[in-house]
C-alpha positions, -999 to +999 in steps of 0.1 A: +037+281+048+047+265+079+014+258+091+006+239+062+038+222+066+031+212+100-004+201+095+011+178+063+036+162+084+008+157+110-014+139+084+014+123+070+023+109+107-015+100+117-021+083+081+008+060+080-001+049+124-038+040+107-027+021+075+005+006+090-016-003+123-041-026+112-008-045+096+011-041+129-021-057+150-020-087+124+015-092+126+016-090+162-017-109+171-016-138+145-001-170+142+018-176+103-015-193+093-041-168+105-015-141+094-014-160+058-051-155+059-057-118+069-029-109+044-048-128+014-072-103+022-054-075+027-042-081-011-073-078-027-076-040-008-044-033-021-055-042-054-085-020-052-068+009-039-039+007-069-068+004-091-081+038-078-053+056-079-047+047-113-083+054-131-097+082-109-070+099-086-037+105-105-057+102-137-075+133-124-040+152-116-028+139-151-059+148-171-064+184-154-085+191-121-100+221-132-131+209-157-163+204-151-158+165-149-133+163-126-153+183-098-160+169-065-187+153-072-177+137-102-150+126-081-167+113-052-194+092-070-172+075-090-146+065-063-177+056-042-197+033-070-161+016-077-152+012-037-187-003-035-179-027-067-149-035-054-160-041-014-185-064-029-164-086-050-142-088-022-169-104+002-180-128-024-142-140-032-139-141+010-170-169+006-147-191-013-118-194+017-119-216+042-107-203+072-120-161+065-155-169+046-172-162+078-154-125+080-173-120+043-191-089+053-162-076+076-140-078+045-166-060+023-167-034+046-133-028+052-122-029+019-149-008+002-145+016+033-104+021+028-110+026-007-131+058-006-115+076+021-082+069+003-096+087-027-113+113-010-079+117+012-060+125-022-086+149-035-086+169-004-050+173+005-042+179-032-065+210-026-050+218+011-085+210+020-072+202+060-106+199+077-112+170+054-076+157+057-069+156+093-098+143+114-103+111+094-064+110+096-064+116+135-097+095+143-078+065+127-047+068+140-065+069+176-089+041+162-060+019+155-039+028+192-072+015+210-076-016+184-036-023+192-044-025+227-074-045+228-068-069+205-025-076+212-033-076+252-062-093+252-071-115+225-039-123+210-044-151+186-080-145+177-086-136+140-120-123+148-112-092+165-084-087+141-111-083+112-134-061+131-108-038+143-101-035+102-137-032+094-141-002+121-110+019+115-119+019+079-152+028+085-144+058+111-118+070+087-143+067+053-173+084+074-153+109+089-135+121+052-153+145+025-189+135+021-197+122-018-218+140-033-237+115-054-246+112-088-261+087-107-240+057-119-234+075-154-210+094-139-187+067-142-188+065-176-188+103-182-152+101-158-136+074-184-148+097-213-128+123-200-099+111-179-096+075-199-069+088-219-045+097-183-058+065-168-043+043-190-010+044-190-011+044-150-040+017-151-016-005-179+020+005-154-006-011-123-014-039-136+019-049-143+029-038-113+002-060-095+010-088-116+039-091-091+034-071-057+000-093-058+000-126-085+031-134-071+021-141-033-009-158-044+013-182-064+033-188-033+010-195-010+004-232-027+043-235-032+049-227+007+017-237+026-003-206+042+021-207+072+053-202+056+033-180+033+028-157+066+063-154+072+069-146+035+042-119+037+053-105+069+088-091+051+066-069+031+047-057+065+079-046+077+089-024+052+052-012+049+063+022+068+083+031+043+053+029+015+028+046+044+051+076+049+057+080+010+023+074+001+003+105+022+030+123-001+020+119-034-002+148-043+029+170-029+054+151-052+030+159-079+033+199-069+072+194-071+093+211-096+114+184-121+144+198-110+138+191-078+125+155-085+158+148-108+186+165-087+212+147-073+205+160-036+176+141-044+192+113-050+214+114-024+184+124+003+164+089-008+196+069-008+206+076+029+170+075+042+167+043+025+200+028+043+189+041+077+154+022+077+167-010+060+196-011+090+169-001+114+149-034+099+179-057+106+190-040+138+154-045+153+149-084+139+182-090+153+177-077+187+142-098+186+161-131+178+177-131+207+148-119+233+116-145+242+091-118+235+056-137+218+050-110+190+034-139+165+047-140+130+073-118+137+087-141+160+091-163+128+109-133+107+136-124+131+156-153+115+157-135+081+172-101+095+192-094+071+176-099+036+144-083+054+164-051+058+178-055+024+146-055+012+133-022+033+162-005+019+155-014-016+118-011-014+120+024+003+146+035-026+125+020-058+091+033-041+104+069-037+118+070-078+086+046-085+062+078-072+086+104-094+082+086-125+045+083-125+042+122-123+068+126-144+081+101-165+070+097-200+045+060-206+074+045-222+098+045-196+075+033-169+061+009-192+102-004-190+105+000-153+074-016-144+084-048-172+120-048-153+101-053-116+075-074-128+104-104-144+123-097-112+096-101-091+080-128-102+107-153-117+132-151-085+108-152-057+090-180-074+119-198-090+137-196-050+105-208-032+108-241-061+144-242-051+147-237-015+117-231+004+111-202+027+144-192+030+152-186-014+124-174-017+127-142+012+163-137-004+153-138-040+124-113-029+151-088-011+174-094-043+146-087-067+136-056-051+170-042-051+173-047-090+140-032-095+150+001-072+180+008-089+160+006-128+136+031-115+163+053-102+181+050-133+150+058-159+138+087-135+168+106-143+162+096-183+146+125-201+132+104-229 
């Protein structure tokens, strides 16, 4: 029992220093503008990877992970054709920016990469399958550490080496997970036949979801200019450790009694981690502001220390309730919670950056972030 705790704190640990890292190089390396362009990017892997989770890995948890169609290779060949899809549409949509169409293939690669061994992750620590956890997890942590250095000491600035480093992490961390075990491209269809029914509600709570987390910073970035956009993006970056540790947790939340999930310790647990790394947030802008350290777009954040932490607190509260409803909430109520987020988190960002630039817009985001956290909270604890 406690090795298996150590060795998922260990993963947990090494997966959130590779996910966060690439982020952290960006943030640190990059200018607002370049920044603005690596995270346009970076939007359309974390579209993919919601995607996944949605239609293959927690519709395999929902659906049952014990029939013949929801084996490993079932499993593996249809996150790896859809990883594929997706890695290609993102090159072709990369041909079409000015300023990242000649990182096309790095973009492919990275994002079709991320999204396998992020579905092969979940299968294989949902099974306490370690040797298939923990070297990918270790490899890109180490990955990422060596990237950091490189790139932040010695070509700060450059949004070349940024894209590589992305492309190679993600492609040490895919190679190095459970091999697929391919079938031929009707699996795919054979894996909607049977899981279609559990996908759909998570696929329909996503898309809403993404409507915001991801259609709303695209419809900024003409509103602010792709510089401002950078520092609008970078808010979310710094609250990305909270998602990272939380994440590499949900097949364990899914093994979690619902008394557990619903009890007020529970509550109470979430709420003070949440206040801790949203005054962490502040405390460590605010010491920033007043130093003459070049760490690129962060630079530009310090000045919003205070909804930024806001918004860590909020996001780490509504993300930890957000992961308990989708195991255990009924469609309904996430359908509501999801609807709540998505109006919050579209109309007040948008309607601030129309109002007041930069500045409404990072305080509207904090402010509709906080709303949303305290609806999830609220329905998680609903029975019907």
């Amino acid at each position: 029992m406690h090795m298996n705790a150590g060795r998922l704190i260990a993963a947990t640990v090494a997966s959130a220093i590779y996910t966060l890292g690439i982020q952290i190089i960006a943030l640190l390396a990059l200018a607002p503008a370049d920044f603005g362009l690596f995270s346009v990017m970076y939007l359309v892997a974390a579209l993919g990877l919601s995607v996944q989770y949605s239609a293959i890995s927690e519709a395999w948890v929902r659906s049952g992970t014990n029939s013949p169609a929801s084996d490993w290779a079932s499993f593996s060949s249809t996150t790896l054709y859809f990883a594929g899809a997706w890695g290609l549409g993102a090159a072709v949509l990369a041909l079409f920016i000015p300023g990242i169409r000649s990182f096309a293939l790095l973009v492919g690669l990275s994002v079709a990469a991320s999204i396998y061994r992020a579905g092969a992750r979940f299968y294989s620590l949902h099974g306490s399958r370690w040797r298939a956890v923990l070297p990918a997890d270790v490899l890109g942590a180490v990955g990422v550490v060596i990237a950091a250095v490189l790139v932040i000491a010695l070509r700060r600035g450059d949004l070349l080496p940024v894209m590589i480093a992305w492309a190679a992490t993600s492609l040490v961390t895919a190679v190095a997970s459970r091999p697929a075990q391919l079938r031929k491209p009707s699996v795919v269809h054979e894996w909607a036949r049977a899981h279609g029914a559990s996908a759909i509600p998570l696929l329909r709570d996503s898309l809403v979801m993404d409507a915001a987390s991801i259609g709303t910073p695209y419809a900024l970035v003409p509103l602010l200019g792709i510089g401002p956009f950078g520092v609008y993006r970078a808010v979310s970056n710094v609250a990305a450790p909270v998602r990272l540790l939380l994440n590499p947790l949900r097949p364990r939340i899914a093994a979690l009694s619902e008394k557990t999930l619903r009890s007020g310790k529970t509550l109470a647990l979430i709420a003070a981690l949440s206040v801790v790394m949203g005054s962490l947030a502040t405390a460590a802008l605010a010491v920033l502001s007043a130093l003459s350290w070049d760490l690129g777009t962060l630079n530009s954040l310090s000045t919003f220390a205070v909804p930024t932490g806001l918004f860590v607190a909020a996001n780490m509260f509504g993300h930890a309730h957000y992961l308990i409803a989708r195991q255990r909430s009924p469609g309904r109520l996430m359908l509501i919670g999801r609807l709540v987020q998505t109006i919050l988190a579209i109309v007040l960002p948008i309607g601030g950056a129309i109002i007041g630039g930069l500045p409404f817009a990072i305080w509207a985001y904090a402010l509709a972030t906080t709303g949303s956290s305290l609806t999830w909270a609220y329905l998680v604890r609903r029975r019907s």
